[in-house]
KOLLO-110832 format. One line per 2 residues: their letters; for each residue y, x, z negated of C-alpha. Coordinates in steps of 0.05 Angstrom, whole numbers. Example, Ala and Ser with C-alpha at 12.3 -4.5 7.8 and 13.67 -1.06 7.14 Angstrom:
2
AS = -90:246:-156; -21:273:-143
***
This chain:
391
XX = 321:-351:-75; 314:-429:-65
XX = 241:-417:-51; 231:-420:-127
XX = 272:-477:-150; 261:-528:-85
XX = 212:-564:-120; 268:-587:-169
XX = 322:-593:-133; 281:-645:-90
XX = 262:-688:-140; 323:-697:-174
XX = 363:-711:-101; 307:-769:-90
XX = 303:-790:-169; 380:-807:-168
XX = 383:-824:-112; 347:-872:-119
XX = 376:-892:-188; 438:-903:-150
XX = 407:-946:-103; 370:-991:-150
XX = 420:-1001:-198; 493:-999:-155
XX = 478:-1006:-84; 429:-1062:-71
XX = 482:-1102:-116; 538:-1092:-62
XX = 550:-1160:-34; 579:-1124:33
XX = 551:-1085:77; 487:-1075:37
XX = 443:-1044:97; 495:-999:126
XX = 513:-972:54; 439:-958:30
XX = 428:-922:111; 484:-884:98
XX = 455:-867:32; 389:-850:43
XX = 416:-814:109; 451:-760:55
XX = 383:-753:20; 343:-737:72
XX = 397:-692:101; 395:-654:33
XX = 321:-646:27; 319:-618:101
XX = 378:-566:80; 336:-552:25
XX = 279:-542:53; 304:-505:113
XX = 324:-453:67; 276:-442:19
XX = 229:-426:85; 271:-370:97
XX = 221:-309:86; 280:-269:58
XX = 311:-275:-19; 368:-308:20
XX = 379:-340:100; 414:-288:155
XX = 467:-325:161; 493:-319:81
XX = 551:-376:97; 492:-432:90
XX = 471:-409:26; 538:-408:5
XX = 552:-479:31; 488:-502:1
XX = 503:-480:-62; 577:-508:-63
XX = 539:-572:-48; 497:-563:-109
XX = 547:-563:-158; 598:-598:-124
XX = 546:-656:-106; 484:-652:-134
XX = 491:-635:-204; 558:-682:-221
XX = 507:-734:-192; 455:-733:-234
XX = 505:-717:-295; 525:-784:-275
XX = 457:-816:-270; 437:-792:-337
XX = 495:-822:-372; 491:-884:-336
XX = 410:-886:-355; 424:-877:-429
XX = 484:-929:-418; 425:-976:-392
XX = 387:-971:-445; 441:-969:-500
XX = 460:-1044:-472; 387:-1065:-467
XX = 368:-1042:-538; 440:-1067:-559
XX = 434:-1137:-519; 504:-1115:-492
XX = 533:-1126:-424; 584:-1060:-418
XX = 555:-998:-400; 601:-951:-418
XX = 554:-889:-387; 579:-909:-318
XX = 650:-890:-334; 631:-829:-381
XX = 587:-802:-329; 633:-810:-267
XX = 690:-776:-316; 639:-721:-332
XX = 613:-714:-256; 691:-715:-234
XX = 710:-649:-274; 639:-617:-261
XX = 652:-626:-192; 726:-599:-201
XX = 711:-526:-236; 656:-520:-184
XX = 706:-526:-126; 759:-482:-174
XX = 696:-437:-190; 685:-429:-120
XX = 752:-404:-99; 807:-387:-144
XX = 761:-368:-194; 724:-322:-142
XX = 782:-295:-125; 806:-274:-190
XX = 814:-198:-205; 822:-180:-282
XX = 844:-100:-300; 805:-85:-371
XX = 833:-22:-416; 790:12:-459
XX = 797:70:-499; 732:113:-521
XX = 740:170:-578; 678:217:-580
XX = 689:285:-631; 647:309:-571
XX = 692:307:-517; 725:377:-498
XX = 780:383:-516; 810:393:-450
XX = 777:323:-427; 828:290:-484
XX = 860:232:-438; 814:232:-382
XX = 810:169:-341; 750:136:-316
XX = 756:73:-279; 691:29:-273
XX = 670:-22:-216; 608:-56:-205
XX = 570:-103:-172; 615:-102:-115
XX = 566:-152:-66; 610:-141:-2
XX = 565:-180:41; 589:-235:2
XX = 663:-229:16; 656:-222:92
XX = 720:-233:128; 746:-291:96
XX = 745:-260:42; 757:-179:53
XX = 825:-191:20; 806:-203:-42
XX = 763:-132:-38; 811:-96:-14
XX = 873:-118:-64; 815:-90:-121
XX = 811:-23:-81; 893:-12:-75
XX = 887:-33:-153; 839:15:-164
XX = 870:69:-125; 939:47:-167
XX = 901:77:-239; 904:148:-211
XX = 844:156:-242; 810:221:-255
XX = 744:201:-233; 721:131:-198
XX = 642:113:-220; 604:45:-180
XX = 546:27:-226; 515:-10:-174
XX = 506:-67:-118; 541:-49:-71
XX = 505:-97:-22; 471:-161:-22
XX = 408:-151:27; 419:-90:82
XX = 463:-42:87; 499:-67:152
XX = 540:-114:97; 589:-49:99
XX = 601:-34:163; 665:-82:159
XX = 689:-52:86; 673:16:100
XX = 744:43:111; 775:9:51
XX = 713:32:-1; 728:103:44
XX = 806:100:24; 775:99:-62
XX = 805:163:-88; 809:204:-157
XX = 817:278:-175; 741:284:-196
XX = 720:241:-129; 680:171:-139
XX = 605:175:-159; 556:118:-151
XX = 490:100:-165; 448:42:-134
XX = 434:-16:-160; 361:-64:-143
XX = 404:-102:-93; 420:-43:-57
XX = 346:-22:-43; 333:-79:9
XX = 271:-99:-25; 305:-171:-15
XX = 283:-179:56; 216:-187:79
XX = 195:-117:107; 153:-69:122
XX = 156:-8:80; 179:45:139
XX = 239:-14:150; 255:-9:72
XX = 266:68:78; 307:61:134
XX = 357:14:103; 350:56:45
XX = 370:115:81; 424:87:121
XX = 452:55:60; 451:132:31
XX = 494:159:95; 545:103:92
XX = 571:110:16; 557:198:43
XX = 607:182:102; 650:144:54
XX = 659:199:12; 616:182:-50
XX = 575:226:-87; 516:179:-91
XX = 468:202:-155; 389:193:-151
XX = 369:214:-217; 412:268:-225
XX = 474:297:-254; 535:341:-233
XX = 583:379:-278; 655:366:-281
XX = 704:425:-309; 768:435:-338
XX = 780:502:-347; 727:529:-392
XX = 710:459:-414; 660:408:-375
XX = 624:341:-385; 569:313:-347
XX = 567:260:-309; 492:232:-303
XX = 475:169:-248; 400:144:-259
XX = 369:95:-201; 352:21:-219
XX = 306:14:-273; 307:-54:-295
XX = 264:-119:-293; 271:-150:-221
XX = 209:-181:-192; 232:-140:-131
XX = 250:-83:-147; 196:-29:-170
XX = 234:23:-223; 259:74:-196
XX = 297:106:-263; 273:175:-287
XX = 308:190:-357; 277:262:-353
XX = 298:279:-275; 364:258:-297
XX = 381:294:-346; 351:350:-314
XX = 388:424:-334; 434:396:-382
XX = 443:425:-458; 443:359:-502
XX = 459:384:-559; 532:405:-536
XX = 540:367:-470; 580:306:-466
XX = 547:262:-420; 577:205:-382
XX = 511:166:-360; 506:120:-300
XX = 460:62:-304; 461:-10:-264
XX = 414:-36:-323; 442:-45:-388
XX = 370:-52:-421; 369:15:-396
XX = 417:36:-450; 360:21:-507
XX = 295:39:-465; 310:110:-445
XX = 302:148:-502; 296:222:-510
XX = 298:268:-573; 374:290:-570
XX = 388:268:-500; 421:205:-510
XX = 490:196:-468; 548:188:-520
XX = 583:141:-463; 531:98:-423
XX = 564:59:-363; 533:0:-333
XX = 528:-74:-308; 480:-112:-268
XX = 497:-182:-314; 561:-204:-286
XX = 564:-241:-346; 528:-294:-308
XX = 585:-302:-277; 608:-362:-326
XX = 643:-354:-394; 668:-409:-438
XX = 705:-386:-502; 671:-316:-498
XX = 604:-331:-498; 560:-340:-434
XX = 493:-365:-413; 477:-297:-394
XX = 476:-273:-469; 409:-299:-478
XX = 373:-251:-434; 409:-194:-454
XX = 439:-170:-513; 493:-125:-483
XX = 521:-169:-426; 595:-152:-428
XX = 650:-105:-458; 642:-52:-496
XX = 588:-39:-547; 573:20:-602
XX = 512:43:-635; 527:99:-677
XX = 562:159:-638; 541:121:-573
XX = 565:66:-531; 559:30:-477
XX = 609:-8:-433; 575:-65:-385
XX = 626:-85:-327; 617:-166:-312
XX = 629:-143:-235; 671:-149:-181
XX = 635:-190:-137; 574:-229:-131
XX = 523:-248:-91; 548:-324:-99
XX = 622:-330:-94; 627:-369:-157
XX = 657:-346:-221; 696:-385:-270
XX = 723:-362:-338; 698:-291:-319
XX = 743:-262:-262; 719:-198:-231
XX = 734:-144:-258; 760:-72:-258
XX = 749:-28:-324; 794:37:-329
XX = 766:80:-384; 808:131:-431
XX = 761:184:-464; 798:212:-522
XX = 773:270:-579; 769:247:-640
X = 744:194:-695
***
């Protein structure tokens, strides 16, 4: 994960750095030498941190803490530094062209690092921490009649390796929430780990204790088929398999491009879970539109469709097979959102919410996790789902 942005990082540690030590420390009057050691003892400390992890052969280190650590130190450190450094450089040379002796970058940019540094640190825990309960209400004239009022409730990108123990309670106040809908069915649309499968050994019981009338179906998501650690490919099965038995022992009904039938009475909808098909550099696709759908009667089925991609949602297309509700999310909403819009939004067009195209529609869940504990503006979030007949 560092591996491919090191190069960067590096020089902009060692480029401010050294701005800082030009223009503010070899000014200091006192203690000159031990201030610029001190200094240039940091940079070299940061530079071995991160290099030290971007050898790691894996997409991230064993131990996860020091990526999260690193990371805090990134945006608590790093980046309000050089925010800093560029306001103080255009400060500079705002005085010089100017002739002026007041560079008023030097207090913008410590003002600007200050609060940059601030919603890092907030981003980093409260914001993490954050659980958010979204209604939504879907009308279909193709829902059966005896399906009018059925509840759904939606989680995704759960990450639990990422919580750990510090943070377990955060996952498990989502599961009593969850359990608190009385839904009618539970559906995870994917991630349910960050790298191997052993991440759920200490969340097993509380994911176990999910529970709706319908059970919970899952699919998996390209985190959860341990192409993120450096392995051969009889390794890969394994964790795939063992990642299989755990959400199997947990109670799940884990989907691989296929379907299963839910009834009321004489009435029944489908309920469809694809695997990852997407575009990771990772992850090979895995989806199969045609497996999936497998046996069912589109013209008259209703079909609730399972898939961690949202491009998915456009890609997969099939003369009269299209899902009417498509259920997703793989985005998090890149895990930051200012004023409704996020950076995310420029790689994909449905990144969030609910959508509609026609009879069809698609609902993207920004998560419940992460695989960095850092969300701000978007807290995780649960999605409970109310199919209704009609409009």
């Amino acid at each position: 994960m560092i591996a491919r942005i090191v190069i960067p990082i590096i020089l902009v540690v060692l480029l401010t750095d050294w701005y800082v030590d030009c223009r503010f420390i070899r000014m200091c009057r006192l203690h000159r030498k031990a201030l610029r050691c001190w200094w240039w003892l940091q940079t070299t400390l940061v530079v071995v941190y991160s290099v030290s992890l971007a050898l790691s052969k894996n997409f991230a280190p064993d131990n996860f803490d020091l990526l999260s650590w690193y990371l805090l130190l990134l945006t608590v450190w790093i980046l309000p530094k050089l925010v800093f450094v560029v306001c103080s450089a255009l400060g500079w040379g705002h005085c010089v062209y100017h002739k002026t002796k007041t560079n008023w970058g030097n207090p913008i940019g410590l003002l600007c690092g200050f609060i940059l540094a601030c919603m890092s640190i907030y981003a980093y825990t409260l914001g993490f921490s954050k659980l958010e309960i979204r209604h939504v209400t879907y009308y279909s004239k193709d829902l059966p009649q005896a399906f009018d009022g059925y509840r759904i409730v939606q989680f995704s990108d759960a990450h639990v390796g990422t919580y750990g123990e510090t943070r377990a309670g955060v996952l498990n106040a989502a599961i009593d929430s969850m359990n608190a809908q009385k839904a009618d069915m539970i559906v995870f649309t994917g991630d349910l780990q960050n790298m191997r499968p052993t991440e759920l050994l200490p969340h097993q019981k509380a994911l176990g204790s999910l529970k709706a009338k319908d059970g919970v179906y899952s699919i998996m998501g390209n985190h959860d088929y341990a192409y993120y650690i450096e392995a051969d490919e009889n390794t890969r099965k394994a964790n795939l398999q063992r990642m299989m038995d755990l959400q199997k022992q947990m109670g799940w009904q884990l989907l691989m491009n296929e379907n299963r039938v839910v009834r009321r009475g004489t009435d029944s909808i489908v309920v469809a879970g694809m695997e990852y098909e997407g575009k990771s550099v990772k992850v090979p696709n895995k989806g199969d539109i045609k497996k999936t759908l497998h046996g069912i009667d589109a013209n008259h089925a209703f079909v609730v469709m399972l898939q961690h991609d949202p491009t998915s949602w456009r890609t997969d297309i099939l003369p009269h097979s299209r899902a009417q509700l498509t259920l997703s999310g793989h985005t998090h909403a890149g895990q930051v959102e200012i004023f409704g819009w996020s950076p995310i939004s420029l790689l994909y067009k449905e990144w969030g919410g609910m959508y509609y195209e026609g009879k069809r529609a698609i609902n993207v869940s920004t998560g419940l996790g992460g695989f960095v504990p850092f969300r701000i503006g978007c807290p995780g979030e649960i999605v409970v789902i109310e199919l209704r007949k009609g409009k």
